[in-house]
C-alpha positions, -999 to 999 in steps of 0.1 A, spaced: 510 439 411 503 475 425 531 495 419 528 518 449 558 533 457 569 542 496 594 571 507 607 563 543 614 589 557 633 601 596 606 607 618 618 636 641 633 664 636 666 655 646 665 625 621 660 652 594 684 673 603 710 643 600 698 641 563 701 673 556 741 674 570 746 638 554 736 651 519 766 658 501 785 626 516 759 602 494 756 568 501 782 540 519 803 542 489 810 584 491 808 576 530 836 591 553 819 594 589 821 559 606 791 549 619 779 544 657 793 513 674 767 484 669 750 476 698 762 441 716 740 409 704 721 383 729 728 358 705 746 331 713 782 333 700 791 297 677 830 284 688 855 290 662 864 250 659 855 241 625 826 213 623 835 179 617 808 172 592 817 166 556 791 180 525 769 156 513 756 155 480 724 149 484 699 175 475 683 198 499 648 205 492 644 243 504 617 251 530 598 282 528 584 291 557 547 298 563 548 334 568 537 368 555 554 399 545 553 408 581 563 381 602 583 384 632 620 379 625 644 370 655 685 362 655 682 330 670 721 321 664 756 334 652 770 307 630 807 320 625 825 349 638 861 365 632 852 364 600 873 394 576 839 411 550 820 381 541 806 394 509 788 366 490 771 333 499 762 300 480 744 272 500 752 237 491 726 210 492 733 200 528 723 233 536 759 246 550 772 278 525 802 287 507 808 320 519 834 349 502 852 372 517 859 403 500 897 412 507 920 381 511 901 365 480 894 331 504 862 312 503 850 293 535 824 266 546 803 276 571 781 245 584 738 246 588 744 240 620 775 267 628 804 260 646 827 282 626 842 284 590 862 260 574 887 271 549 879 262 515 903 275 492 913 309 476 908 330 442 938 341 434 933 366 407 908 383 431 921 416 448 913 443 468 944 466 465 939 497 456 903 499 458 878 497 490 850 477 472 864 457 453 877 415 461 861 387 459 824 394 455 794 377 444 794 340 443 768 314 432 764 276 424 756 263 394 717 251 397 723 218 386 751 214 412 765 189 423 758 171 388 775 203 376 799 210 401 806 248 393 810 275 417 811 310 397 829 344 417 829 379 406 859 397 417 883 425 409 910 416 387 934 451 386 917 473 363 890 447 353 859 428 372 857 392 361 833 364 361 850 332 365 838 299 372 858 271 389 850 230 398 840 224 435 836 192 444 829 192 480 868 195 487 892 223 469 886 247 442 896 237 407 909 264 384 895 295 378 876 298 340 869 336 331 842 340 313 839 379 315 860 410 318 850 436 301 838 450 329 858 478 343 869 483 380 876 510 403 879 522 437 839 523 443 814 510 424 822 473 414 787 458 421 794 425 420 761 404 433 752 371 407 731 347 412 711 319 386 673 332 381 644 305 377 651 299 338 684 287 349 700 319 333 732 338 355 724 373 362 753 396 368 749 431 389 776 457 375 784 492 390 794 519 371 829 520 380 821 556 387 822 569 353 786 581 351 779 576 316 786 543 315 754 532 326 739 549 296 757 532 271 741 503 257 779 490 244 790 492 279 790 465 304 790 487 334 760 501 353 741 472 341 722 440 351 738 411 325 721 381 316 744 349 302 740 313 300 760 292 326 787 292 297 793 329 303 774 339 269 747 363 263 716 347 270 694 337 237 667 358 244 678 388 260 664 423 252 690 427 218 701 400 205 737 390 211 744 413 240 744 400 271 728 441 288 696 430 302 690 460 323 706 495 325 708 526 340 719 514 371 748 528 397 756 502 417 740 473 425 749 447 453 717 430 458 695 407 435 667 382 442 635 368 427 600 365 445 577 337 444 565 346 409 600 344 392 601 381 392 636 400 393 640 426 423 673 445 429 688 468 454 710 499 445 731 526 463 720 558 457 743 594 455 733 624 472 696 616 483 680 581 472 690 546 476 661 521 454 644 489 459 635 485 418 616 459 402 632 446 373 619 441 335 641 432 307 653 463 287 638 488 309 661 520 317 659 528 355 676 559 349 711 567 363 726 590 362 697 613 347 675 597 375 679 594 411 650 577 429 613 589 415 606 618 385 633 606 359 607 613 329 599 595 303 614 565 293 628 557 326 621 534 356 610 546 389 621 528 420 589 508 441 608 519 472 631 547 476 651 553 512 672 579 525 708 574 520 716 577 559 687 552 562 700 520 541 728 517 517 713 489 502 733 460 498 720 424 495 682 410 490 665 382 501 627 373 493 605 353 512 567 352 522 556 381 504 583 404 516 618 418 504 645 414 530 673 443 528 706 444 544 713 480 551 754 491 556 750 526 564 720 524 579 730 492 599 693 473 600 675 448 580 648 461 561 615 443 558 595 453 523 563 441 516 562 434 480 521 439 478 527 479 487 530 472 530 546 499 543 585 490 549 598 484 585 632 487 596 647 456 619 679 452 642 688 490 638 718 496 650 719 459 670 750 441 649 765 472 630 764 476 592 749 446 573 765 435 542 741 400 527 711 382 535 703 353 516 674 324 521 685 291 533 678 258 523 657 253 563 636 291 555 654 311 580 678 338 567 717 344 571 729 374 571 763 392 576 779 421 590 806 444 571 823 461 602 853 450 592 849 468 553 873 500 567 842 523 575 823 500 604 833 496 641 839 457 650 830 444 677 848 416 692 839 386 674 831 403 639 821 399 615 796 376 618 771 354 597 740 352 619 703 330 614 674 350 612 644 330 617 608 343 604 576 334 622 
């Protein structure tokens, strides 16, 4: 695949003057303006009953949709509201999702078809004191579920992120198992997204917990992408051999996904001027901190797509038809990114506030979040919401 690689930049001279003042704040994690109020949305608003409809166990087969890295994508429906920083989401095989949220550590159910969320049960190591991103994080099914009925959460733990993983059997959540935590925490910079790649591997997105270096050092589990078997241990054939490190030089990572090919994409938050879209190859170095979006020198990874920080504060990914789906917080739009080099478009700007995740369903539309409730948005009403994006 080409490697072209896109800078998306303001077009006016207003927009680059807001770069310019916006320079030394960095990206949504150094951020202290709030942004502008999120426009209202036409979409219908789901009621806040919960669903009568119980999870089944069958199967769903997912549905990709036939379309191309730039189909049109609409928000045809708001499945919950009221909702308090949904952070992570893990569709079971009826095609209704397990959904985080970040600070009271509680998991919901939110149906296929909406109609609220349904409380599900509650981490209770997970917590957000002292620290404004860290919680309850990423989340993720086991891929053999519901033969293997394991729901695994990343979360802040005091002074540590864990991985833990915990029965779900379609009712409450079993005890927690930790399987890591040596990974340290801080006020910014917990990362936090997992998710199970095609070989059936979990792959686990750290921040640096601010402490720069970190990311650097190969006995470190911070500022790294980890690779483990479902049993929380390094993976077999990982770059060295008994670590778990499969990537590094990263600052912060909240998004990862794999395209149609099995390949690894990732998102991460930038500091003073560049927030990356970066393909991802085992052992590569993409450069933090010595790098910050394109020209790190030798040895080190450039991003494929490198934004503004005002313009995305990338946080989850999604990948479907060709095309890279972004959720932008501090730039508060979705971005579409044509994996074959297309030139990246910016969706929703401004229309539902900051947006947190975006994840493929089961049916081929999209779900995404808002974050307005994360202490640096402005809520509307009924936020935050999970919304359906559908592509055609």
């Amino acid at each position: 695949m080409s490697r072209r690689r896109h800078d998306v930049r303001a077009s006016t001279a207003l927009a680059a003057l807001a770069l310019v003042l916006s320079a030394c704040s960095g990206s949504d994690d150094d951020e202290t303006a709030a942004p502008p109020p999120p426009a209202e949305s036409t979409a219908p608003v789901a009621p806040s009953t919960p669903a009568e409809s119980e999870p089944s166990d069958t199967p769903a087969t997912p549905t990709t949709p036939a379309v191309g890295p730039d189909a049109r994508a609409r928000v045809t429906e708001t499945l919950a509201t009221g909702l308090d920083t949904p952070w992570g989401i893990a569709f079971l095989p009826d095609g209704s999702a397990l959904v985080s949220l970040r600070d009271s550590g509680r998991i919901v159910r939110v149906p296929a078809e909406g109609g609220g969320a349904e409380p599900v049960g509650e981490v209770a190591a997970a917590s957000a004191e002292g620290t404004q991103e860290g919680g309850l994080l990423g989340i993720a099914l086991h891929p053999d579920y519901p033969s293997e009925p394991w729901l695994y959460a990343y979360y802040t733990a005091g002074s540590e992120n864990q991985l833990a993983r915990m029965r779900y059997d379609g009712g409450a959540l079993g005890r927690p198992q930790v399987l890591l935590d040596d990974v340290d925490a801080a006020a910014f910079h917990n990362g936090g997204r997992i998710g199970f790649g095609p070989d059936g591997m979990l792959y686990v997105a750290t921040g640096d917990g601010t402490d720069r270096e970190s990311a650097q050092d190969d006995n470190d589990l911070n500022g790294k992408i980890l690779r483990l078997t479902p049993e929380g241990e390094a993976a077999p054939d990982n770059p060295t051999s008994g670590s778990p490190v499969y990537s590094t030089g990263h600052r912060n990572i909240e998004g990862i996904a794999w395209d149609e090919s099995g390949q690894l994409w990732a998102s991460e938050f930038g500091d003073q001027q560049w927030d990356e879209l970066n393909r991802i190859e085992p052992g590569a170095n993409y450069g933090w901190p010595q790098q910050e979006g394109e020209g790190g020198g030798s040895g080190l990874v450039d991003p494929v797509v490198q934004w503004s920080t005002d313009e995305a504060s990338p946080a989850g990914v999604a990948i479907v038809g060709g095309a890279a789906y972004v959720a932008a917080l501090r730039g508060e739009r979705l971005w579409q990114v044509p994996l074959d080099g297309g030139e990246p478009r910016a969706l929703f700007t401004g229309d539902y506030g900051r947006l947190r995740t975006v994840a493929l369903a089961p049916d081929g539309s999209l779900w995404l979040t808002t974050s307005n409730k994360d202490g640096r948005g402005d809520p509307a009403g009924n936020d935050d919401r999970v919304l359906r994006v559908t592509l055609s």
